[in-house]
C-alpha positions in Angstrom: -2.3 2.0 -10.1 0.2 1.1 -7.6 -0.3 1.5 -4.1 1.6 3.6 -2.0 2.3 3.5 1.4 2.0 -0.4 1.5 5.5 -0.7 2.7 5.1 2.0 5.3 1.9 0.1 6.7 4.1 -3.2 7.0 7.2 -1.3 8.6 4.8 0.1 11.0 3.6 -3.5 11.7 7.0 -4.6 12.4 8.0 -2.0 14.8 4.8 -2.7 16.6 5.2 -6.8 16.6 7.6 -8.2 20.3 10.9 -9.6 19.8 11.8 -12.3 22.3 15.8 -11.9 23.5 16.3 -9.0 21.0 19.6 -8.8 19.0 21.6 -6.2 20.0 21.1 -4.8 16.3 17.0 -3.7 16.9 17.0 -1.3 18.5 18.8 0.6 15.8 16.8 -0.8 13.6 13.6 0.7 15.2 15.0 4.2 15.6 15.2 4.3 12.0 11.6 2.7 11.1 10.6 5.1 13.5 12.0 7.8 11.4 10.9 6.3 8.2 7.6 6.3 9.6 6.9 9.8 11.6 8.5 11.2 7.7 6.0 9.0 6.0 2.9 10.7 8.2 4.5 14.3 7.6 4.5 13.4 3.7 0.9 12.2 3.9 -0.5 15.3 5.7 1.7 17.8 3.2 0.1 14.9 0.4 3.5 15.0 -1.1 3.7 11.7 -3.1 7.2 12.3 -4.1 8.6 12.2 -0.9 5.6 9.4 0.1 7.0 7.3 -2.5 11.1 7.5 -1.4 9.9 6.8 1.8 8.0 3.3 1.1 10.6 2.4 -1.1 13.5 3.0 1.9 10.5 1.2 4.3 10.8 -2.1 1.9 14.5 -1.9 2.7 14.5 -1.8 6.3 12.2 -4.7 6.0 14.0 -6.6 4.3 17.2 -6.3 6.1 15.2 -7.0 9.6 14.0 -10.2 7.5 17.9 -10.9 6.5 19.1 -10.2 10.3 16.3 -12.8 11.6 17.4 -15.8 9.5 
């Protein structure tokens, strides 16, 4: 069985964790983990796993291109 909501947990994480001198590119960035994550909290209250699902799947996305950008 396959965890959901695992990328969602690390997203939140990541918006949570200090950037020293941040790139003019964050603050983007966390405006739309924010989003990401306030849908992800609506989905798990309405327990639709659907929606849940989409939503860790776009959260594995905006981790990864934060990870890209911080090369």
């Amino acid at each position: 069985m396959k965890f959901i909501g695992k990328n969602i947990e690390a997203l939140e994480r990541l918006i949570n964790t200090p950037i020293m001198n941040p790139p003019k590119w964050v603050r983007n960035w966390q405006i739309n983990a924010e989003h990401i994550l306030a849908l992800a909290h609506m989905a798990k209250d309405t327990h639709d796993l659907e929606q849940l699902k989409m939503l860790d799947e776009e959260g594995i996305k905006l981790i990864d291109s934060r990870h890209e950008k911080t090369k």
